[in-house]
C-alpha positions as CSV (number, residue, x, y, z in Angstrom):
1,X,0.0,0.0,0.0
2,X,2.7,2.3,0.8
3,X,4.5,1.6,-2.8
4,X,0.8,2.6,-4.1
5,X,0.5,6.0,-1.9
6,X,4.1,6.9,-3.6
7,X,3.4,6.0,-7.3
8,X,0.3,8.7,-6.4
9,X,2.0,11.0,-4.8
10,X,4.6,10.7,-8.1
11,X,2.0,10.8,-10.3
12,X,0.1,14.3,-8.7
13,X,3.2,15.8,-8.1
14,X,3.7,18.3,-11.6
15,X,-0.2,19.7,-11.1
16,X,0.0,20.2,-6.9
17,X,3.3,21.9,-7.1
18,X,1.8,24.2,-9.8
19,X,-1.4,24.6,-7.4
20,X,0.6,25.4,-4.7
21,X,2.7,28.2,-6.8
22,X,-0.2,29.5,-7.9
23,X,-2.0,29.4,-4.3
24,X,-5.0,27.7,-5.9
25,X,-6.6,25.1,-3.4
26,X,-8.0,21.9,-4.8
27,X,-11.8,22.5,-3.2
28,X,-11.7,25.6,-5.3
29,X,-11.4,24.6,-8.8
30,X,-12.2,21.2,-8.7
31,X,-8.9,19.8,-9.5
32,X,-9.2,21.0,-12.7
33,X,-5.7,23.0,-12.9
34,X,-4.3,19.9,-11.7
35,X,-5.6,17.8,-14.2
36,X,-5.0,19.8,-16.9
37,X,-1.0,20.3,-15.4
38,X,-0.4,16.4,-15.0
39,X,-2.0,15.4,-18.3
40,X,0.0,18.3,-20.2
41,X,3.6,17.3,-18.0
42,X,2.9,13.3,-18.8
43,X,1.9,13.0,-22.2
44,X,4.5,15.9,-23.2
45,X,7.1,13.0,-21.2
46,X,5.0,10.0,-23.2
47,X,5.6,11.6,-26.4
48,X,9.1,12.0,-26.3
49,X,10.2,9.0,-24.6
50,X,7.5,7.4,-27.5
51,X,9.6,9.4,-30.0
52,X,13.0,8.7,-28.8
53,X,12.2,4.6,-29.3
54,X,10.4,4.6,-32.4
55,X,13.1,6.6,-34.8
């Protein structure tokens, strides 16, 4: 369970640090900046690594 609270807590970590910088708390938007911050930081990170294999 503990390995499974880290690979969150990995996972979250590009859209809470942006939250935090830009002092918006979760309750207030819904998540939403978060959301939009982790799938932007991942699939940017998918894309290249995706890139990097196929060529």
């Amino acid at each position: 369970m503990i390995i499974l609270k880290m690979a969150l807590s990995l996972f979250l970590w590009p859209g809470n640090a942006i939250s935090r910088a830009l002092s918006i708390n979760i309750s207030e938007d819904g998540g939403q900046v978060r959301s939009l911050v982790n799938g932007l930081f991942w699939g940017t990170l998918l894309l290249i690594v995706a890139l990097i294999f196929h060529g």
